[in-house]
BAZA-307265 format. One record per residue (C-alpha): residue number from 1; residue in three letters; x, y, z. Coordinates in steps of 0.25 Angstrom, whole numbers, padded with zeros to 4 digits. Layout:
N
num	residuo	c1	c2	c3
NUM	ALA	X	Y	Z
...
end
This chain:
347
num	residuo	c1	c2	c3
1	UNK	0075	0017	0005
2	UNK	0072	0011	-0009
3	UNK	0063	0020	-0019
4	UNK	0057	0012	-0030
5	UNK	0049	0019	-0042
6	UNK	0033	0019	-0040
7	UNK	0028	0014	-0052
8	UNK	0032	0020	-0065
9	UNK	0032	0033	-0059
10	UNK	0044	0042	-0054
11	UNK	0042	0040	-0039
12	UNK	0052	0033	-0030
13	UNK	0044	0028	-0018
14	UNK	0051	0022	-0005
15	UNK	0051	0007	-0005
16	UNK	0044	0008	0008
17	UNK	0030	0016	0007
18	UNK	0025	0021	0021
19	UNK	0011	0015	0024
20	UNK	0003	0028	0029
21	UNK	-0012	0019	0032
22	UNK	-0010	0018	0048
23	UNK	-0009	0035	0048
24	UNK	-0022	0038	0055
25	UNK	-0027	0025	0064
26	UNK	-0014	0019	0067
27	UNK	-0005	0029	0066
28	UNK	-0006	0044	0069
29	UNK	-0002	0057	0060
30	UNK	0009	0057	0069
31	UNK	0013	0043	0067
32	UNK	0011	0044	0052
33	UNK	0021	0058	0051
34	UNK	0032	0051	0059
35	UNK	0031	0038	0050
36	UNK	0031	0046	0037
37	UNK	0043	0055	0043
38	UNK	0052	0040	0046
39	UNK	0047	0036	0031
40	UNK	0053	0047	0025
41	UNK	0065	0049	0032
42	UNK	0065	0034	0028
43	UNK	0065	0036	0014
44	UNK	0049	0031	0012
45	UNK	0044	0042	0001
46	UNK	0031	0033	-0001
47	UNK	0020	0037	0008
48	UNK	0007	0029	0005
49	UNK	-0006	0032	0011
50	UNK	-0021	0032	0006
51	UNK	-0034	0040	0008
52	UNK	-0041	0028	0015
53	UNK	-0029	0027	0027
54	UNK	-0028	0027	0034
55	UNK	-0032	0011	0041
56	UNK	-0042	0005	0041
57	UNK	-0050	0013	0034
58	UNK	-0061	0022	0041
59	UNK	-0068	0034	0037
60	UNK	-0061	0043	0049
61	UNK	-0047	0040	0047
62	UNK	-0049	0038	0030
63	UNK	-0038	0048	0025
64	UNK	-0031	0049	0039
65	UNK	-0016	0044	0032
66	UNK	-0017	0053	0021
67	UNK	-0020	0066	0031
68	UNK	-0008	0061	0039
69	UNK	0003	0060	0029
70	UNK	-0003	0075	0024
71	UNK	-0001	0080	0036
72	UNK	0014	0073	0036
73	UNK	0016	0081	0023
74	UNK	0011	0094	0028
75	UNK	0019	0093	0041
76	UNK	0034	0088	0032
77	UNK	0032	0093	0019
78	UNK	0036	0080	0014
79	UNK	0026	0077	0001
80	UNK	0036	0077	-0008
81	UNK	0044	0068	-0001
82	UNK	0034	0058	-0001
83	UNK	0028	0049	-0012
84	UNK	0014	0048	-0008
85	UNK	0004	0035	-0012
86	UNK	-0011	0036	-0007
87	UNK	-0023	0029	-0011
88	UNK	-0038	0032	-0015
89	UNK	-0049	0020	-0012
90	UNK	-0055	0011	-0022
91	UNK	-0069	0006	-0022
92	UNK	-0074	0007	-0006
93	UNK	-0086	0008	-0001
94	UNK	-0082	0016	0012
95	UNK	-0087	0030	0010
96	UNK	-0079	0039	0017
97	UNK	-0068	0041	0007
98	UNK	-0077	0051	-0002
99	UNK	-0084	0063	0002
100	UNK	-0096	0059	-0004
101	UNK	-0097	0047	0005
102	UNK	-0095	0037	-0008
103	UNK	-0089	0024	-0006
104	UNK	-0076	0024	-0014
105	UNK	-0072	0020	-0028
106	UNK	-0063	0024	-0037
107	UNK	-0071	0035	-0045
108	UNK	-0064	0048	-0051
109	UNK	-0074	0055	-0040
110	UNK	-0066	0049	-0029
111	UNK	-0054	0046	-0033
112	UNK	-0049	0060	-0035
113	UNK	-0057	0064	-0021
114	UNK	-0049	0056	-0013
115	UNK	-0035	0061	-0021
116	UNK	-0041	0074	-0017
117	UNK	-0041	0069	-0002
118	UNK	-0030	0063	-0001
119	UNK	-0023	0074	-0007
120	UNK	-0029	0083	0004
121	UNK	-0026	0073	0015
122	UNK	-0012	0072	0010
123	UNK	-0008	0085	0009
124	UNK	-0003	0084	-0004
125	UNK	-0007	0089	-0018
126	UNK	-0003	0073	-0026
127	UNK	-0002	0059	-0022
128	UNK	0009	0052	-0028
129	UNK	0003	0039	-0029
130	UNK	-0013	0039	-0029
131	UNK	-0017	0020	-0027
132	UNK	-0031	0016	-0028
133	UNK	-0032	0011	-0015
134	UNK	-0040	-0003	-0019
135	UNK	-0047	-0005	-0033
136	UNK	-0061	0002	-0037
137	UNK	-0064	-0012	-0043
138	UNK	-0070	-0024	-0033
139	UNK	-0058	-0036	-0031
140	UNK	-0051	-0044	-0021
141	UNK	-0046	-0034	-0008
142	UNK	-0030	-0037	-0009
143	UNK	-0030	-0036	-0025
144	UNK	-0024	-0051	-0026
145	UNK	-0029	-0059	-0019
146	UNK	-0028	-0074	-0018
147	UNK	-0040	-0078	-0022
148	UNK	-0049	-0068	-0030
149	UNK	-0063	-0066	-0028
150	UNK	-0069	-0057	-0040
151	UNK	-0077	-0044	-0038
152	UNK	-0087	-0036	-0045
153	UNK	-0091	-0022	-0042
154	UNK	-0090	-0009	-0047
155	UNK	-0078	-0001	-0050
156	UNK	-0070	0011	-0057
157	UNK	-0064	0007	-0070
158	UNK	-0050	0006	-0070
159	UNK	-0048	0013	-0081
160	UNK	-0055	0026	-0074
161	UNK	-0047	0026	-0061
162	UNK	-0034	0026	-0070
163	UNK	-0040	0038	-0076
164	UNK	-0042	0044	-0063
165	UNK	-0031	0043	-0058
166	UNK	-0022	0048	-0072
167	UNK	-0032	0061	-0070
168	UNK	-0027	0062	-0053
169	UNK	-0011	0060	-0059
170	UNK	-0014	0069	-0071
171	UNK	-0020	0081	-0060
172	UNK	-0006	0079	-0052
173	UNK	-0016	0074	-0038
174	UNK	-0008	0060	-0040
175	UNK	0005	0057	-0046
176	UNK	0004	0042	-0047
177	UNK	-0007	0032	-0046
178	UNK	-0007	0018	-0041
179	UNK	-0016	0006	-0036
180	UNK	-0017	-0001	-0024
181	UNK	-0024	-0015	-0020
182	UNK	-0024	-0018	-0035
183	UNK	-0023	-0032	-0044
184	UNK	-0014	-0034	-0056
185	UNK	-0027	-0031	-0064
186	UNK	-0033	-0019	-0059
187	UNK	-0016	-0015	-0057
188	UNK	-0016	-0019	-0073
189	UNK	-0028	-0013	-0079
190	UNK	-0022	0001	-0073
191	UNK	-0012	0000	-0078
192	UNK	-0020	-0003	-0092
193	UNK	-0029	0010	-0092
194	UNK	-0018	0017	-0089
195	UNK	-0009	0011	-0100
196	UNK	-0019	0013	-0111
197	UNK	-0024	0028	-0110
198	UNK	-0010	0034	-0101
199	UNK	-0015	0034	-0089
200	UNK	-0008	0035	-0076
201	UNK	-0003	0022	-0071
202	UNK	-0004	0015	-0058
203	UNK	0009	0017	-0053
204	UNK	0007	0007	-0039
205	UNK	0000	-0004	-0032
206	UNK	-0002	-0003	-0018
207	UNK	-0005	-0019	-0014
208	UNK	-0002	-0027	-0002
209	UNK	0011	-0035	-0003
210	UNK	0017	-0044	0008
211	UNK	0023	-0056	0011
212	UNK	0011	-0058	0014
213	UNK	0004	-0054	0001
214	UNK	0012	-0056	-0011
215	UNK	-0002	-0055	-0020
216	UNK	0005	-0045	-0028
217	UNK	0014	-0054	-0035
218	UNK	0004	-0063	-0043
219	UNK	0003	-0052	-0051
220	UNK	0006	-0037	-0047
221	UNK	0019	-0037	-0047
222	UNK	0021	-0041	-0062
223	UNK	0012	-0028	-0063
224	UNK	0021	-0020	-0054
225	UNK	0035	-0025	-0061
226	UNK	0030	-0025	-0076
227	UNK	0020	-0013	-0076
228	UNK	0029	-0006	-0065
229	UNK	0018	-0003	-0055
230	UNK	0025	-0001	-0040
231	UNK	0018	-0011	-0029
232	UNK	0017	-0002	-0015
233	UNK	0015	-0015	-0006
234	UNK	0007	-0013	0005
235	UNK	0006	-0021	0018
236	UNK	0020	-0027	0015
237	UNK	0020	-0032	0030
238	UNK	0006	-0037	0028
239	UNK	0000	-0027	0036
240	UNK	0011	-0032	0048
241	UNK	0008	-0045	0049
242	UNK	0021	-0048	0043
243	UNK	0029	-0044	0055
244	UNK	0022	-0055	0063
245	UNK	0016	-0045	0073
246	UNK	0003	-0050	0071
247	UNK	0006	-0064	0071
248	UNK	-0004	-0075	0080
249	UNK	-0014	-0065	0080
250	UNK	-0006	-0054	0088
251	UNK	-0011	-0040	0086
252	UNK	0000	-0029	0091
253	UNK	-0007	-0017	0097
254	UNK	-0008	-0005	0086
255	UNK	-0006	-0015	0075
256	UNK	-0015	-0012	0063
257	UNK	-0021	-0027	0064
258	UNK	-0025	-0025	0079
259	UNK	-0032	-0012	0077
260	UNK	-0039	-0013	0064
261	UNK	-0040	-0029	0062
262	UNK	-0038	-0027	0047
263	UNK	-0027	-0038	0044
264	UNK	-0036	-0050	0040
265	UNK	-0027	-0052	0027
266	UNK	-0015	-0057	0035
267	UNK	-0021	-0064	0046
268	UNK	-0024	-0079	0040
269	UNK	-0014	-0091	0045
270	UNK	-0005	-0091	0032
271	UNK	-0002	-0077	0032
272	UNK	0003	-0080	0049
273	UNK	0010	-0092	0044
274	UNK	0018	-0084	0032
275	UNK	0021	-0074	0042
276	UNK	0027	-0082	0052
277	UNK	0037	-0087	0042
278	UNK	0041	-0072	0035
279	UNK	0043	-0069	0050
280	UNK	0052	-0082	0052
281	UNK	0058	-0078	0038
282	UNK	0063	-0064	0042
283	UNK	0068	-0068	0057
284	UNK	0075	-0078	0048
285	UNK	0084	-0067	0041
286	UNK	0083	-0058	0052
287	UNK	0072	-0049	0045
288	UNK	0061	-0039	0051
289	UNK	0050	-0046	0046
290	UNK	0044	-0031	0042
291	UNK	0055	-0031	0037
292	UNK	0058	-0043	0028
293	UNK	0041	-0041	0024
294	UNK	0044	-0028	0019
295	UNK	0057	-0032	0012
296	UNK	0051	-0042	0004
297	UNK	0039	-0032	0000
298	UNK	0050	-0021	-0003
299	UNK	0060	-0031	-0013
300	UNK	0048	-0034	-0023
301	UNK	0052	-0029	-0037
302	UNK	0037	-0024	-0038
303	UNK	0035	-0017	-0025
304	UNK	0039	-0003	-0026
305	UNK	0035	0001	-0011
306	UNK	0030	-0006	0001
307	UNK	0020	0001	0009
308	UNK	0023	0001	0025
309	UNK	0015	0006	0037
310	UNK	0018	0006	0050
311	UNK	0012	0011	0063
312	UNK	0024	0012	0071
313	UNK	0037	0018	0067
314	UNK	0045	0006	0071
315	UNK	0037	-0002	0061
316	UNK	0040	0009	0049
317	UNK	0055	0009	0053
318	UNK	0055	-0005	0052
319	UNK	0047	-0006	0038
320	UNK	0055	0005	0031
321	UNK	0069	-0002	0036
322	UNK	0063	-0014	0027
323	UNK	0070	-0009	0014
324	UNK	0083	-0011	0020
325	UNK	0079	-0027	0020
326	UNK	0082	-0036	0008
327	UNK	0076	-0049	0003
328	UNK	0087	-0058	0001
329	UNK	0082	-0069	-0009
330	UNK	0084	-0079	0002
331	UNK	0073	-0071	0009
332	UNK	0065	-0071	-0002
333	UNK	0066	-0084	-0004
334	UNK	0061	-0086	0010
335	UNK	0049	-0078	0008
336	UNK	0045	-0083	-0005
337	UNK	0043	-0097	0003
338	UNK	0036	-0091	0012
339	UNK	0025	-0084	0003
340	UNK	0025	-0096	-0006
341	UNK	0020	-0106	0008
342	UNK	0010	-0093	0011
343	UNK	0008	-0087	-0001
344	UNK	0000	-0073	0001
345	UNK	-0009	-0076	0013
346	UNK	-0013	-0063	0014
347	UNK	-0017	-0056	0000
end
């Protein structure tokens, strides 16, 4: 296993994160101990989770992937084996993350109850890494998208939730704080209030990244490589389209798309033709297609860790046993062509 450093901190996180949000409707407790048990025999010391999981949200199951990898510590003994990420919501209007039955934002108020939550439900007394799970502040769902539609509405300044979160790092409940779903802007101004009064900084983003969705090159990545903030890519296998099992409309039994029907971002025509060809391309050089997916993610100079999930333990033997891959330039070369004929079909 690779370790690279998280941000500007003194962690080493694994290059492969385990993906803890099927743990609670998809997967079982049970399920969840024996794959955080393969992960670290593994060599994966990056467990992410957050107090919405698990998926899809519901009030009855809100907090279920947090209670489960609590219950994994309590039973090993393992927390300081383990670099743990989770994640408080931004701006919602479900109400069932609150006591008081408020809808969610990004408020001193609840921001420090749901560390306080999810501190119970992990059985833990820090966090290493606390992310904003999506911005306080109305934009785009997919934090670059291809074509922008502006939003108004209310929000938490910046500026406050930087404060916020120095004051939660300052009383030892968080080590680390990062974002996730964010733009270069929001990613930037940050990184600005923090700056200007020394503050603590964000650390990470938390955004998708695929062959499918390589948004975060227009202009994220200079921000992770110049200001040194880590990208945890998420849904590097586009949510597993990019193995092809979903192809022609197919809908395997137990898959996450054929229960939940939440997959509408990679169902359009160009993403099925771009598909087809990554599959072509990795029979072509006698790659995994998981594989070779994950390969590319994992060889970005601004990609600190990728975040896999899996529901069976086949699927996470497989995923993890992508670090051994390499992307020759020739491959690259390949893939480039590919992204440049279907270029991000689904951001």
């Amino acid at each position: 296993m690779e370790y690279r450093r998280l941000g500007r901190t003194d962690l080493k996180v694994s290059l492969i994160c385990l993906g803890t949000m099927t743990w609670g409707q998809q997967n079982t407790e049970a399920d969840g101990h024996a794959q955080m048990d393969y992960a670290l025999d593994q060599g994966v010391n990056f467990f992410d989770t957050a107090e919405l999981y698990s998926i899809p949200p519901r009030a009855e199951t809100q907090g279920s992937t947090e209670r489960i990898i609590g219950s994994w510590f309590k039973a090993r003994g393992a927390r300081d084996k383990v670099i743990l990420a989770t994640k408080v919501v931004g701006r919602s209007e479900n109400t069932w993350f609150r006591d008081d039955g408020s809808p969610a934002e990004l408020s001193r108020r609840q921001i420090e109850e749901a560390i306080d939550k999810s501190l119970k439900r992990l059985q833990t007394d820090y966090i290493d890494l606390n992310q904003i799970h999506w911005p306080d502040r109305p934009m785009p769902w997919g934090s670059n998208p291809t074509i922008y539609r502006h939003q108004e509405g209310d929000s938490h300044p910046i500026a406050e939730t930087v404060e916020i979160m120095t004051d939660l790092v300052k009383a030892g409940k968080i080590r680390h704080f990062g974002l996730s779903n964010e733009s270069a802007w929001g990613a930037m101004t940050f990184l600005k209030h923090a700056e200007a009064k020394g503050m603590a900084r964000v650390q990470s983003i938390q955004n998708a990244y695929s062959l499918l969705n390589r948004t975060y090159e227009v202009a994220l990545a200079e921000v992770s490589l110049r200001e040194t903030v880590s990208l945890l890519a998420y849904s590097p296998l586009a949510q597993g389209f990019l193995t092809g099992k979903y192809l022609d409309g197919a809908r395997p039994p137990g898959a996450r798309t054929t229960l939940f029907n939440r997959s509408q971002r990679y169902e359009n025509p160009t993403a099925e033709a771009a598909i087809r060809k990554y599959l072509a391309l990795a029979r072509e050089f006698n790659l995994d297609p998981a594989q070779m997916a994950l390969a590319f993610v994992n060889s970005r100079p601004f990609v600190t860790s990728s975040i896999i999930g899996a529901t069976k333990m086949e699927q996470l033997k497989t995923d993890i046993a992508s670090v051994a891959v390499t992307i020759t330039p020739e491959l690259e070369k390949r893939i480039n062509a590919i992204h440049v004929e279907h270029c991000n079909p689904c951001p």
